[in-house]
VMD Tcl script that draws the C-alpha trace (Angstrom):
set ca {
  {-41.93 -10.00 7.98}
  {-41.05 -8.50 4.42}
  {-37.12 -9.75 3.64}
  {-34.51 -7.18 3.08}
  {-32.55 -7.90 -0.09}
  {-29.03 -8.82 -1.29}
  {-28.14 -5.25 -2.03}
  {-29.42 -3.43 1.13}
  {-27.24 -6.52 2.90}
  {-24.15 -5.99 0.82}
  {-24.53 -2.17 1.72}
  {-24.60 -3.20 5.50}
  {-21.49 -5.38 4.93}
  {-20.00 -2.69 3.79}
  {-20.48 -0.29 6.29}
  {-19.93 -2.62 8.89}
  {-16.29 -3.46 7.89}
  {-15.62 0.03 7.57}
  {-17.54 1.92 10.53}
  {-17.84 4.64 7.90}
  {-20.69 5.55 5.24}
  {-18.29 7.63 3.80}
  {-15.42 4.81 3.16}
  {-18.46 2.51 2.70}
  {-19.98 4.40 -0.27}
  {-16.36 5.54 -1.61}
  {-15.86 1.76 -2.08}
  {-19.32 0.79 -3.48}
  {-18.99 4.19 -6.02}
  {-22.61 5.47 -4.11}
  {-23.42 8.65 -2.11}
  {-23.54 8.95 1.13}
  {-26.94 10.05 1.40}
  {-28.26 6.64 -0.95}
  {-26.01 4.25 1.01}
  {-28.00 5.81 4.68}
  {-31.32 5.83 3.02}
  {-30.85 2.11 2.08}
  {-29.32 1.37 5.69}
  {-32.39 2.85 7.31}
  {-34.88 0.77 4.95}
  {-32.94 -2.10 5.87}
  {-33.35 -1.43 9.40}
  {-36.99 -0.92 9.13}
  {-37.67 -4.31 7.46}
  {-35.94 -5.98 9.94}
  {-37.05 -3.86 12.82}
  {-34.17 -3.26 15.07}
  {-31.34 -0.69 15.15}
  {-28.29 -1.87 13.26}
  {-25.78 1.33 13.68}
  {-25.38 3.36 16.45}
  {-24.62 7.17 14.89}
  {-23.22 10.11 15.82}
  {-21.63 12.91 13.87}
  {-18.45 11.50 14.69}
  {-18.91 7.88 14.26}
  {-20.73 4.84 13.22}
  {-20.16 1.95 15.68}
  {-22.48 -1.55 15.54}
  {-25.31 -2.40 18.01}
  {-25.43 -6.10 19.28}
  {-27.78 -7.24 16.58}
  {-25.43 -5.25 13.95}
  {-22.71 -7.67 14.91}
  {-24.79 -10.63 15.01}
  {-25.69 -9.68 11.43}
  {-22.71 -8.79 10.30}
  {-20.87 -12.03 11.53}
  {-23.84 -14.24 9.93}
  {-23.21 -12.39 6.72}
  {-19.33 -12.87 6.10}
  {-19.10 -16.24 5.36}
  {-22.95 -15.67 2.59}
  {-21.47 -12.89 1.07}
  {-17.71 -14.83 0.50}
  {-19.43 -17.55 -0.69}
  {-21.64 -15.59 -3.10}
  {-17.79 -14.02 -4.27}
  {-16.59 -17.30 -4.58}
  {-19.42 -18.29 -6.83}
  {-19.21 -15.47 -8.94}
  {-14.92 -15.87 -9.48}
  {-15.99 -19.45 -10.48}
  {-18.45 -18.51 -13.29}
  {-15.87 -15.77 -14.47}
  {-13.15 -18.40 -14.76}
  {-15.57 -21.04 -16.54}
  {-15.96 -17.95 -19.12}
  {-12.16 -18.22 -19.29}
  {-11.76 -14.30 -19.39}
  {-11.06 -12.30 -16.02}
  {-13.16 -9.51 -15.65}
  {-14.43 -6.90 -12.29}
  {-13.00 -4.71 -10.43}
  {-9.27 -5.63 -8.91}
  {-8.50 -3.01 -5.99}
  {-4.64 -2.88 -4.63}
  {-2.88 -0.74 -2.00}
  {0.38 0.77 -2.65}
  {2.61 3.52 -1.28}
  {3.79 6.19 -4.04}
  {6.88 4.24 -4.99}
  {5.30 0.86 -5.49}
  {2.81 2.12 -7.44}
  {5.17 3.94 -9.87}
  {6.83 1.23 -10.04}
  {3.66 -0.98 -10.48}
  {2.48 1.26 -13.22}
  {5.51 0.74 -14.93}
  {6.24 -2.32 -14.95}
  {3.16 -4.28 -14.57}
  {-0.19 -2.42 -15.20}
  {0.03 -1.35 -19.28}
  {0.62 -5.31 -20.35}
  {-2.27 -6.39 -18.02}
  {-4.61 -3.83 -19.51}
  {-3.65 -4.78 -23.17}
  {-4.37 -8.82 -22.01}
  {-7.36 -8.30 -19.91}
  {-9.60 -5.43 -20.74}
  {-12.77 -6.91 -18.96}
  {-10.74 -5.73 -15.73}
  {-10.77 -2.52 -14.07}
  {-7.79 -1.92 -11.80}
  {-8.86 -0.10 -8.46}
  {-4.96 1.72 -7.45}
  {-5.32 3.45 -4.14}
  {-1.71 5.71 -3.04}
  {-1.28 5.66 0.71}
  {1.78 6.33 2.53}
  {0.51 4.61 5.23}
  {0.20 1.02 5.80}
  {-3.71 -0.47 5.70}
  {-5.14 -3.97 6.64}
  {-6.02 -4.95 3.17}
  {-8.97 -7.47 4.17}
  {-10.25 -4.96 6.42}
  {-10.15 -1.99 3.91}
  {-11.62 -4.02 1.25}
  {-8.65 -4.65 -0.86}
  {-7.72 -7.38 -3.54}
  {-3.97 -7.13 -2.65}
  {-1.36 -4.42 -1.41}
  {2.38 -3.73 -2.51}
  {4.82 -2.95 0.04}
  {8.14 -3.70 0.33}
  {8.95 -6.93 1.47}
  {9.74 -6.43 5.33}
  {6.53 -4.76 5.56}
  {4.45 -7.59 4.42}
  {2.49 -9.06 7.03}
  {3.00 -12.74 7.94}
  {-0.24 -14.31 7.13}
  {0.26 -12.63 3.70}
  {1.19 -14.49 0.50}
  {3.86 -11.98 -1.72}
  {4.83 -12.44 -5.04}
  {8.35 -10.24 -5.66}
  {7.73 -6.52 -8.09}
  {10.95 -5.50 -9.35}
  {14.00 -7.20 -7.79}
  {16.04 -5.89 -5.07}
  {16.11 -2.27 -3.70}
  {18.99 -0.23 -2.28}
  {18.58 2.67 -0.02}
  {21.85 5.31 -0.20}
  {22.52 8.58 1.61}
  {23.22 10.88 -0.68}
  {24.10 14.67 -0.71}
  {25.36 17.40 -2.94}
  {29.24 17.98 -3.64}
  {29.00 21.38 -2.55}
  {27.69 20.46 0.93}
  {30.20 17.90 1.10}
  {32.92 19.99 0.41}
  {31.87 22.36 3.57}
  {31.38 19.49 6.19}
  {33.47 16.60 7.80}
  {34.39 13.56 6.12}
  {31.22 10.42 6.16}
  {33.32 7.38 6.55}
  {30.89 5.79 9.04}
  {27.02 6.72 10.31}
  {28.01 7.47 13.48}
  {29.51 10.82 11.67}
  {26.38 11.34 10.72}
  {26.15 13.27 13.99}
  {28.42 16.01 12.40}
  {25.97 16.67 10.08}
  {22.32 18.40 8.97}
  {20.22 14.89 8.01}
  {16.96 15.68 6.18}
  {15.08 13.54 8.23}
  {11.48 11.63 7.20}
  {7.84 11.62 8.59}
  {6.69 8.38 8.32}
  {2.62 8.29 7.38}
  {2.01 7.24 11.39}
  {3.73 9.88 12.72}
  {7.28 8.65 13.83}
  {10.83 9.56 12.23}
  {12.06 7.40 10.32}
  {15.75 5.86 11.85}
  {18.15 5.35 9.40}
  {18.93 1.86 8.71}
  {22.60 0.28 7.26}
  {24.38 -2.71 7.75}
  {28.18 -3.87 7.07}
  {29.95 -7.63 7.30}
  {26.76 -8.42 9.76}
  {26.72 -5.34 11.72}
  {23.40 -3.52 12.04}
  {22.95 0.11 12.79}
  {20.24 1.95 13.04}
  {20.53 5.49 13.41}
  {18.10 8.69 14.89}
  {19.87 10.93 13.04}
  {20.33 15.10 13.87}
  {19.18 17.47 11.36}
  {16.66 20.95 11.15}
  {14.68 19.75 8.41}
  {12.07 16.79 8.42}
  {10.17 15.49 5.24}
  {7.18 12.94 4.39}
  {8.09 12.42 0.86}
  {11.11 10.95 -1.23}
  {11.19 13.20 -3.62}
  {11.44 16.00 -1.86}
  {13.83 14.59 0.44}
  {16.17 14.28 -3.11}
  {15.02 18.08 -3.92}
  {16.63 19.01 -0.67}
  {20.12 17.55 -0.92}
  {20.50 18.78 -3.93}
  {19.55 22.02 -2.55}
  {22.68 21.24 -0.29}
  {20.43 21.42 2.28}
  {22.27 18.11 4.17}
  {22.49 14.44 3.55}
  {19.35 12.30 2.47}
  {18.86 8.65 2.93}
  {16.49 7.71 0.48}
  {15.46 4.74 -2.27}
  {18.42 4.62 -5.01}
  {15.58 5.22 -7.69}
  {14.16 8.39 -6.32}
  {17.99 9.61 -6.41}
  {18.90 8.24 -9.79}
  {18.05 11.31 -12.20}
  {20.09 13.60 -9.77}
  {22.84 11.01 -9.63}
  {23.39 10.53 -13.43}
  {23.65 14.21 -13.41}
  {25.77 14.92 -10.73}
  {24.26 17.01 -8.38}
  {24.39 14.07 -5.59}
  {27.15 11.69 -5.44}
  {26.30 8.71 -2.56}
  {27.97 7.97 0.52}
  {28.91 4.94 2.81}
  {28.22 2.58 0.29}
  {29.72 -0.02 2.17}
  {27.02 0.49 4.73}
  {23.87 0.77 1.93}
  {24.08 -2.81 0.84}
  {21.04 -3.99 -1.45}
  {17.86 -5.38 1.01}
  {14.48 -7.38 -0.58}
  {12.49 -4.99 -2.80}
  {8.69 -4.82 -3.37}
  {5.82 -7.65 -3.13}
  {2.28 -7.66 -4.27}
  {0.75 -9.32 -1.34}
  {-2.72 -11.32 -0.95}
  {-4.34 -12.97 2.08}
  {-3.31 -16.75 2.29}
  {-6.77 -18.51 3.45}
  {-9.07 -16.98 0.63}
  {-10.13 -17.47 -2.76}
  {-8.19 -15.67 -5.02}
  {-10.43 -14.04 -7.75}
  {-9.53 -14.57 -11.38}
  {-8.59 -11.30 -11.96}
  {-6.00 -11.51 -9.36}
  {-4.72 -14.45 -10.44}
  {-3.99 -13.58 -14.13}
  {-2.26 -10.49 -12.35}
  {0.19 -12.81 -9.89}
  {0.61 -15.19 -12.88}
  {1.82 -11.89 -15.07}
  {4.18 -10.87 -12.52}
  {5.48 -13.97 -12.23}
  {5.99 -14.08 -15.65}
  {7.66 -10.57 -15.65}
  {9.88 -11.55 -12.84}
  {11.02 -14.90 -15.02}
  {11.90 -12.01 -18.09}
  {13.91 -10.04 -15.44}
  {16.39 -12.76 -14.07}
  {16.57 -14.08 -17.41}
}
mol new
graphics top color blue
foreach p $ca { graphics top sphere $p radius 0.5 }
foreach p [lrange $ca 0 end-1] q [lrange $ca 1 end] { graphics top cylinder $p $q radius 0.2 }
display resetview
């Protein structure tokens, strides 16, 4: 029997973590059409199916997953053993993919991403925008950058950008035409431009005062998915917003929002770049966490 090689393998790898020729050949940079060609040859070398597919999905047979789990630890080693060459050639170099929402990655951009690319130019930084949280191993990514609370356990994080401060904010104008905020629970009194989270559920409005915790499913007509636009609206004097400080900062400064229950909006952790614990970190990555770090020294100093 003829031997398939290390490409058609790393192709199956890939579509095998994903379920998905599409994600699969997004991530490799490939068509669709090359990556199933290649499947299928690799299938008829070995001579059993590897994929069940439909139009709908791709799911693994039995010797797929046999495959597949006799792979992961080949293909990590053959990582491993390319990270250790880069790193005796002393300059990072590949591809680094991360996982951000919007705000992190502004932020991310910002702060981190145009002194990395002057330092290491060998590197190509991968930034993928999704409100919604992924599984980073599973989705093939380097790291992610979330904020803090939203970190998974079995994560290592390395703090982006200090703390962050969520406020409810709204215009004057609609302030002057509605009841006093002293507390959230008048938030009932009031239209609350409420936000979509990525999954599906509202978002309940969170605050906190001298160790009392509140958190809030708020009344209101109008219901967002973005920050922004949630900051757009108040202004509007469409009703009160409780948003990131930073997304409400321009409109602040220039007075057409003014915050309220700031006793209740005390500052919470901000953002992490996060990376699984139990695996080799690539160089790349490591010149990145080692830059942050570095940044974050600058910041408190």
């Amino acid at each position: 029997m003829s031997r398939p090689t290390l490409n058609e393998l790393a192709l199956f790898a890939a579509v095998a973590t994903h379920c998905s020729f599409r994600k699969a050949a997004d991530e490799l940079g490939v068509s669709r059409s090359s990556l199933s060609h290649a499947i299928r040859s690799l299938e008829q070398t070995l001579g059993v199916c590897l994929l069940n597919r439909t139009t709908r999905s791709v799911a693994l047979t039995e010797a797929g997953r046999r495959l597949r789990a006799g792979l992961e630890p080949v293909l990590s080693g053959l990582d491993d053993a390319l990270d250790a060459v880069a790193d005796a050639r002393g300059a990072p170099a590949g591809t680094l993919r991360i996982n951000a929402n919007k705000g992190a990655a502004e932020l991310f951009l910002r702060m981190i991403v145009p002194r990395f690319m002057t330092l290491y130019p060998q590197v190509e930084l991968d930034l993928v925008v999704e409100g919604q949280l992924v599984d980073i191993v599973e989705d093939g990514f380097d790291a992610g950058v979330r904020l803090a609370e939203a970190v998974p356990q079995d994560m290592i994080g390395v703090p982006l950008g200090g703390e962050v401060r969520f406020v409810t904010v709204a215009s004057p104008a609609y302030l002057a035409h509605h009841a006093p905020l002293q507390t959230p629970h008048d938030l009932r009194l009031h239209h609350c431009i409420r936000q979509r989270l990525p999954g599906g559920k509202r978002y309940r409005w969170e605050f906190t005062r001298h160790g009392e915790n509140m958190t809030l499913d708020v009344p209101g007509v109008l219901t967002l998915n973005d920050s922004d636009l949630m900051v757009e609206a108040a202004g509007k004097d469409l009703g009160v917003a409780y948003v990131p400080e930073s997304f409400a900062r321009r409109l602040l400064a220039d007075g057409r929002l003014v915050t309220v229950l700031d006793a209740w909006c005390p500052p919470c952790p901000g953002l992490m770049l996060y990376y699984p614990r139990n695996r080799h970190v690539p160089s790349a990555l490591r010149a990145l966490i080692n830059l942050m770090k570095e940044t974050n020294r600058k910041l408190s100093g």
